[in-house]
C-alpha angles and dihedrals in degrees: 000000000000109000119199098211109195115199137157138232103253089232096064140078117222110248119221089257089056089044084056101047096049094083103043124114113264110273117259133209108217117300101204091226090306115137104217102169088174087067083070105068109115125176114210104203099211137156121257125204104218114208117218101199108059098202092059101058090108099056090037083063097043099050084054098038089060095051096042096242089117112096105248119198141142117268100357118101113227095209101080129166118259117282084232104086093202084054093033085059088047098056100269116149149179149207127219126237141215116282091252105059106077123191107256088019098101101176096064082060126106128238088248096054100037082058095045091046084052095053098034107241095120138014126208108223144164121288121181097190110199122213122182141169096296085059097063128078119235087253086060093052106050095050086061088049114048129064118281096240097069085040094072092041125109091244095029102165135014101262096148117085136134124238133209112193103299095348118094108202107206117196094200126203110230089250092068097052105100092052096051094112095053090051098054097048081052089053095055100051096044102028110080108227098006103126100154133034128201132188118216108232106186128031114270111263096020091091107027129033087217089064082251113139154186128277154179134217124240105175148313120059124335090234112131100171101106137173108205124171132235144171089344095310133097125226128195115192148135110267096199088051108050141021126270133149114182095202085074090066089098081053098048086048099050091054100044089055085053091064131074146227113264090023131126126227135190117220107190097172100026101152114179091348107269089154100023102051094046089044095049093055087051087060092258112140102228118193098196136187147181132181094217117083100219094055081055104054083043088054108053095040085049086051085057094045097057090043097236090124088130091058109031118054117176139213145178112233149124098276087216088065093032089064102072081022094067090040088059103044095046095049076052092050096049101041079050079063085245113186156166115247115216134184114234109234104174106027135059101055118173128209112228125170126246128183095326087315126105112222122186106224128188113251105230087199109062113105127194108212103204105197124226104236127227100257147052109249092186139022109202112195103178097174102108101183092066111352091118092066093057078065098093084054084075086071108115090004090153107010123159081022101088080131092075099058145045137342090016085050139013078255111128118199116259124281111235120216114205131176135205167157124265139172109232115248137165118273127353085331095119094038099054085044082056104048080040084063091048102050085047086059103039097036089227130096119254115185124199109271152063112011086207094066116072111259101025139099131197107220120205126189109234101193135296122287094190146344091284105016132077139190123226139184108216112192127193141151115238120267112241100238088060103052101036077046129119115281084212 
């Protein structure tokens, strides 16, 4: 193996930049796309300060520590055995010290170690730290092994990648390209879980309807059934089969805390059940739907695993048609006196007599029935390439049925959840654009505001999606004219 040894002259002081460069991975010429780990072994000379009394190695490190004479750097202990093997096999340990203090160099020792030389309680020795492949982070790395020129630049390496279970999903530049192989192995060492990695090689949507898409394998196994967790829920799926991002999961989380318990929502482009599934373990009832037929069949496999059978119920339609469809059922489920059925755990306690004493008991038998209510609280379109356009489908969502709502009843129309694409842009541009495309669908306008206050929407932006390209959240209620309009 070829080892890098860093030492320095006894008669200098290491500067910040050498500090720096310590514990930095060896530098590399260029590998051609070649994995060597063993190019990585690097040996660090520094000095130890062996502690003679065992027991006493906490408050040694402490006492340095305080008076910064400890090494401190990421991902390497301080607390080391001996360099003696016969005293290292008896207990004896050491801590390491600061690069500029050196062993027989008395003057780059502190006060507080000269003193505690003189009075042995510690000795200041040798210590050749070796450091080796497994040292280094995958960011490290890859700045040894790609080209310099991609080092310096502002996005010198892929870090970004999503990750489904054990499957990490790169979106690699053309310039990256002929290293893809490289990356991936990279990925796999220094990534936990990670056991396969894929390279999209055509934009979602472009090639399915059902934002599946085309890939390539990298390397690992070419196992694509996953189980990835989420928000306290677990999903199996088939990743090559179905959409899932997992840098939505802070998304998926925002808008199933918006909803209540007791509550229904309306998920018109659920796919395996990131929102509903969630949602349905809060309480919350969840009518949820996806046009492709193998989200389905995930999601409603994934509903039975986490056991929220009672609150999510799943379906394979059009979400245009599934939009005054699921208005319409649920108003049925719930006239038919539809419910969950819960356990009481905490109320219900009976008082029996026993032996003279009174115990309260639990009474196993007490249900709750919590009652689906006639209407929908929350839409939820989570397809960001074309939801907007499933807008003019809310025309005529609950007509015939004013008496539901206000001001016959406490009963707001439903908030309506809809996500999309937009360029980025300085100031509220994308915004306004958004709530432009809105008004066009709708054929009302919807200003940029307060989605309390009828005609207007509160736009978020979610993350961004590319250089130039965002994705937003825009929520409303709908406007009354469009819901109490005609279905025709």
């Amino acid at each position: 193996m070829r080892m890098l040894t860093v030492r320095y002259d006894d008669q200098d002081s290491a500067t910040e930049e050498d500090m720096s460069s310590l514990f930095r991975p060896p530098t590399l010429r260029h590998t051609f796309g070649v994995l060597d780990r063993t190019l990585f072994a690097k040996t660090v000379n520094l000095a130890a300060a062996a502690v003679a009394d065992k027991t006493k190695i906490a408050q040694w490190r402490k006492d340095l520590q305080k008076e910064k004479s400890l090494l401190s750097a990421e991902r390497v202990s301080c607390v080391v055995p001996h360099p003696d093997h016969t005293l290292a096999s008896q207990g004896a340990r050491c801590l390491l010290l600061d690069p500029n203090i050196r062993p027989g160099v008395t003057d780059t020792w502190t006060p507080l170690i000269r003193d505690a030389v003189e009075k042995q309680e510690l000795g200041v020795v040798p210590y050749d730290l070796s450091l080796d492949y497994a040292h280094w982070t995958y960011e490290e790395v890859m700045r040894c092994l790609l080209p310099p020129d991609m080092r310096d630049s502002n996005e010198g390496f892929p870090t970004g990648y999503n990750q489904a279970g054990h499957v990490a999903h790169l979106n690699l530049r053309d310039e990256f390209l002929p290293y893809k192989k490289l990356i991936a192995e990279v990925l796999i060492d220094k990534c936990p879980g990670v056991r396969t990695v894929i390279n999209k090689v055509a934009n979602v949507g472009k090639e399915s309807e059902f934002r599946t898409f085309a890939y390539e394998l990298l390397a690992g196994d070419n196992d694509l059934s996953v189980e990835a967790r989420e928000n306290d829920c677990i999903f199996q799926f088939d990743y090559a089969k179905v959409y899932w991002n997992s840098k939505l999961e802070g998304e998926h989380r925002r808008l199933v805390h918006l909803f209540k318990p007791g509550e229904v929502v309306c998920d018109l482009m659920a796919g395996i059940g990131p929102f509903a599934i969630p949602a349905g373990k809060r309480g919350v009832f969840v009518w949820a739907n996806d046009y492709n037929p193998e989200s389905y069949r995930s999601l409603d496999s994934n509903i039975k695993r986490n056991k929220v059978n009672q609150y999510v119920h799943a379906f394979n339609e059009d979400g245009r048609s599934f939009i005054r469809n699921a208005a319409d059922l649920v108003y049925a489920a719930s006239s038919s006196g539809a419910h969950a059925v819960i356990k009481s755990k905490r109320t219900g306690k009976k008082t029996q007599q026993k032996e003279g004493v009174k115990t309260n008991e639990q009474d196993p038998n007490l249900e709750q029935h919590i009652p689906v209510p006639p209407t929908i609280s929350h839409f939820v379109m989570n397809l960001p390439a074309s939801a907007i356009t499933f807008l003019s489908h809310f025309r005529g969502l609950y007509a015939g049925r004013e008496h539901l709502f206000t001001p016959n009843t406490s009963v707001k129309l439903p908030m309506v959840h809809v996500h999309c694409f937009a360029a980025k842009a300085e100031g509220d541009a994308p915004m306004l654009d958004v709530c432009e495309r809105i008004s066009a669908e709708l054929g009302v306008p919807i200003r940029l505001g307060d989605p309390e206050v009828p005609g207007e929407a509160a736009v978020l932006e979610v993350r961004a999606v590319a250089p130039n390209k965002r994705m937003f959240c825009a929520s409303f209620r709908v406007p009354t004219e469009v819901a109490f309009g005609s279905r025709e």
